[in-house]
N, C-alpha and C positions, 0 to 999 in steps of 0.2 A: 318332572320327566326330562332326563335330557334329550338334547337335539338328534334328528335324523342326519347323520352327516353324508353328504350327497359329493360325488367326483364329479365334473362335468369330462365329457370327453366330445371334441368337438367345439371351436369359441369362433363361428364365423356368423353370420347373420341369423342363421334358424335359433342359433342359442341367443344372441342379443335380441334379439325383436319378438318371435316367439316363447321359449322357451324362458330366461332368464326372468320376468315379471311374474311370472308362474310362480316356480324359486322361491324369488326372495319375497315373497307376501306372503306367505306359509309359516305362520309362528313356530313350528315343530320343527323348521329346516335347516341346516346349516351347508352353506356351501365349502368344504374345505380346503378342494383343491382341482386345478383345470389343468387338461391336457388337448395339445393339438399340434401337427408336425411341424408348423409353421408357429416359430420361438415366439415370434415378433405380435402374432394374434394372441396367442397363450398370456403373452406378459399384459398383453392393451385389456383383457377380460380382466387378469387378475388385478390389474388395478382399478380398473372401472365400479367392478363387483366386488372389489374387498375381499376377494378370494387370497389364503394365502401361501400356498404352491402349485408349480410350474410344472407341468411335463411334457414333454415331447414323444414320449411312447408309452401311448396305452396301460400294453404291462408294468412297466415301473409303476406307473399310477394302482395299478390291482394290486402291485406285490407289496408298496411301502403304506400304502394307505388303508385304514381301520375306517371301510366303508358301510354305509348300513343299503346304500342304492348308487346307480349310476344314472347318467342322464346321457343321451346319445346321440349326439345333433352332425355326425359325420358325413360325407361321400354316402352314397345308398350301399353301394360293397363290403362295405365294412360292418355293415350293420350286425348281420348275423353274426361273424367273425367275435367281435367285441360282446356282444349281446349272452354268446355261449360261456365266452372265455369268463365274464364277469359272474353267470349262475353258477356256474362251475363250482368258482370259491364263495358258495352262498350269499353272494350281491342281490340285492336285487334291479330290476330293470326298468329306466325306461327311455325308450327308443322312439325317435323323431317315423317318421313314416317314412317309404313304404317298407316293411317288415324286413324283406331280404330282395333277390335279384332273382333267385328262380326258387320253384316251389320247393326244391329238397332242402333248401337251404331253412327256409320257413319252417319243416317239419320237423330241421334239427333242433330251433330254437324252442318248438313247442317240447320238444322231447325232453330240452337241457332244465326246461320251467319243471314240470312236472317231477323230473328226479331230484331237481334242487327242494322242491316247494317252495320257493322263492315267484315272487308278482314279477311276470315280463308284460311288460303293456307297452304299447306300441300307439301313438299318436293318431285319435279320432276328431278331433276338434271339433269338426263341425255338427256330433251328433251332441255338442254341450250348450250350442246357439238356444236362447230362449226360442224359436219358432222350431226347432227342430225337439225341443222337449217336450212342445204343445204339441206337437204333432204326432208324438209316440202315447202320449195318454190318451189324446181325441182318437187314434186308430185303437191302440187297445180298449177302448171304452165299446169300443163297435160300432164309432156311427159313420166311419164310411164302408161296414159293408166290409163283402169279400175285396180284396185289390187284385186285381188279375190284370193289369198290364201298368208302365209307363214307361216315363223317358229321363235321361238324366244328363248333362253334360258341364262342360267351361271350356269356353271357348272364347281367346283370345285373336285379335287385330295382328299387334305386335306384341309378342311379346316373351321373348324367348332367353331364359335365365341362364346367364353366363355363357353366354355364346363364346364357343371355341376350350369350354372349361371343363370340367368333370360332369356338367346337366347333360351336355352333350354329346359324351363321351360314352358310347354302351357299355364297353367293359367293366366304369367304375357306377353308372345310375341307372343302367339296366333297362332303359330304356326314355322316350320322351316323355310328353303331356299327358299318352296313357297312365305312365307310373308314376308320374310328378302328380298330377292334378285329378284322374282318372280315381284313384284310388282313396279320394275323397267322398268324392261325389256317388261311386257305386256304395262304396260302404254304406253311405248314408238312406241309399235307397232301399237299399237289403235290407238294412235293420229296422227301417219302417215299414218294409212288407211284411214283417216276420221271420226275418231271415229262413228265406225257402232254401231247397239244397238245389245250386243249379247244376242243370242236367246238360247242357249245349251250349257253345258259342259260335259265332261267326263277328268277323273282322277284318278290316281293310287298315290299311297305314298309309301314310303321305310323309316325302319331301320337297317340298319343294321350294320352301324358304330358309335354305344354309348358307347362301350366301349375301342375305339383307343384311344393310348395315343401318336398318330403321329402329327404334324401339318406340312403343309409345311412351309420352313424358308422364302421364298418369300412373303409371307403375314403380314402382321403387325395384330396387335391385333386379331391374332388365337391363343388359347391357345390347347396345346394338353396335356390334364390329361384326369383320371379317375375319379369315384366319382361324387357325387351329382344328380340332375335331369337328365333325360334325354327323356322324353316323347313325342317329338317333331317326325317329319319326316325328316331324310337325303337326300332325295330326292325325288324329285317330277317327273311325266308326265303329260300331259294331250294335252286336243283337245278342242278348243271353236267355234262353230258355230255364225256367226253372221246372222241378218236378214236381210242384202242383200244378202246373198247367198257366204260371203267371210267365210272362214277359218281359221284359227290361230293354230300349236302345238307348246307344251310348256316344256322346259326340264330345272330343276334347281335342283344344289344339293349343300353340303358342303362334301361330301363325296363321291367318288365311282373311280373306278379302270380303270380311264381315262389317258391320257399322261399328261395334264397339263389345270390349269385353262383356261376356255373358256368364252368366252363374247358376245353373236352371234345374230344376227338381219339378215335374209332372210325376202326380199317382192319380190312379183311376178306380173309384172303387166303386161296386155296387149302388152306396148309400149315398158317395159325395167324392169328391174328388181335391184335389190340390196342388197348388201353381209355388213355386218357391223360387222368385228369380229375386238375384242377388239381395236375398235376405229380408224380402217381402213375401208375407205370404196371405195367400188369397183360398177361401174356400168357395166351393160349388154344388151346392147340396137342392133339396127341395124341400120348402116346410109349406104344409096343408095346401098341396096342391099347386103350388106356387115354387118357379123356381129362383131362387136367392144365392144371392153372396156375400160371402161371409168376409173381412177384413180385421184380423185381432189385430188389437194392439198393446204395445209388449213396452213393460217398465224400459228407461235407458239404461243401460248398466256399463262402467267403464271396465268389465271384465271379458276378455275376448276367451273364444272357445278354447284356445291353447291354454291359458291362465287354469281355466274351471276340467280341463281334463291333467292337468299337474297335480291340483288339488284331489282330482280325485284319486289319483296314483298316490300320494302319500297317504291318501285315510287308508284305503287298500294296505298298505305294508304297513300302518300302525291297529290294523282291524278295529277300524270303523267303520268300513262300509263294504262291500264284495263288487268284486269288479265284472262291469258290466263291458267290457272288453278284454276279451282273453285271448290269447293264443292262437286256439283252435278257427278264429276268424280270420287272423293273417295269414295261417295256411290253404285257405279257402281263397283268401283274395288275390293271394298271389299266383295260386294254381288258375284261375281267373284269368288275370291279367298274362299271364304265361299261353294260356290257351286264344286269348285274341293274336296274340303277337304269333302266335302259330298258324294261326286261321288264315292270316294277313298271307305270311310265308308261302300257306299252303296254297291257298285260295278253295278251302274248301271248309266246312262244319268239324268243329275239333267235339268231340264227347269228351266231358268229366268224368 
């Protein structure tokens, strides 16, 4: 069988660090060709990765290239844009997170999937963490019960990505930590409730760290200057009702006057409950009367969530497996995420 020949579009950190290990561990892959507007990033990928051609716009890359998929590691504004343009010519997709910048955009791309039949998948990572896949069998199994409420956030010190740059910039990322980091961690929540259909949100935004020039040194690619855009929100709250009757709050920031970067998944269910801070995870249940905690422990694996959700994106377009992330959840998440940032605006309960 010959190789999947995959375009990168996008060669700045998300594709080197995330994205690119994925790639090239994939027997079935081939990377043929990178593009990014910036010549000088474009040429450092294709040499790095043995990639081997160059492009600087998008389209050239769709029009000259005999692609079987694309990979989409850009600015969040483009996402949609490229994501369409690539179904369109029966590409298929897949796209670094979050989905698009507002929901109609999100609803194009579910619309451009569906007329192509071509796989758009959009970057879950963290629902492929081994505690996050024991966690989706142990709740389907039913031993915690109905889940009717928790909490979910990331919430960073310092720590605010490319200050003064396109993270920060509304126009091109649509937003801050809600849509950087927010759109991790609700995913992950939802999809271990069951994905309920939520019914209401309510949300607040904060700035008030644009112009620190701190980063923590724990962080890789934080920068901490002054200067440039800063329009964005350093932190987020909020609260989402679903229409069964479950609960969701929501706390992310890149900034605020905490002890240290936090990573944190609470569910509360009937039978037992569950604590996920930064990738420990802890059960809370009762056996024979007695109550217990539960601590699994999970093989080492040098495969990060981004690596095991690439992998799953190509068995998907070689149909070996059906994707268990579709479309129809980035139109939901970002109507979401769209409706806090409006709550915030409003100061009032936005309905779905």
């Amino acid at each position: 069988m010959s190789k999947l020949k995959i375009g990168i579009i996008g060669a700045g950190n998300i594709f080197r660090h995330a994205h690119a290990p994925g790639w090239l561990s994939h027997p079935d892959v081939e990377l043929v060709a990178v593009c990014d507007a910036n010549r000088a990033m474009a040429d450092a990928a294709s040499a790095d990765f043995d990639i081997a051609r160059v492009y600087t716009d998008y389209r050239e890359l769709l029009e000259q290239e005999e692609l079987d998929a694309v990979g989409i590691s850009t600015p969040n504004l483009f996402h949609s844009e490229i994501s369409i343009s690539a179904l369109s010519r029966g590409i298929h997709v897949f796209c670094e997170k979050p989905d698009a910048i507002d929901p109609a955009e999100a609803r194009k791309m579910a619309e451009a999937a569906r007329q192509s039949g071509k796989v758009l998948m959009v970057m879950r990572n963290n629902r492929f963490t081994p505690a996050s896949q024991f966690m989706k069998k142990y709740i389907n199994s039913g031993a915690m019960g109905e889940i009717y409420t928790g909490r979910t956030g990331w919430i960073r010190r310092r720590g605010i990505p490319g200050q003064g740059g396109w993270f920060t910039t509304k126009s091109l990322s649509g937003g801050g930590p809600l849509i950087d980091l927010g759109v991790h961690m609700i995913d992950l929540a939802i999809w271990l409730m069951g994905n309920p259909r939520p019914l209401s949100v309510s949300g607040s935004t904060y700035t008030k760290f644009a112009g620190t020039t701190i980063a923590d040194p724990e962080l890789k690619q934080v920068t901490g200057q002054s200067g440039g855009t800063f329009d964005v929100e350093d932190l987020a709250t909020g609260f989402i009702r679903f229409q069964n009757g479950a609960t969701l709050q929501i706390e992310f920031s890149w900034a605020s006057n905490i002890e240290q970067e936090s990573r944190f998944l609470e569910l509360r269910g009937t039978l037992a409950g569950c604590s996920l801070h930064n990738d420990e995870l802890k059960l809370f249940t009762e056996i024979e009367q007695v109550l217990c905690d539960i601590v699994p422990r999970f093989p080492k694996t040098n495969e990060s969530g981004h690596h095991l959700n690439i992998r799953h994106f190509v068995e998907c377009v070689l149909g070996r497996e059906e994707p268990f992330i579709t479309p129809e959840y980035g139109v939901d998440m970002i109507g979401i995420l769209s409706a806090i940032y409006e709550s915030a605006e409003t100061q009032r309960e936005v309905r779905l």
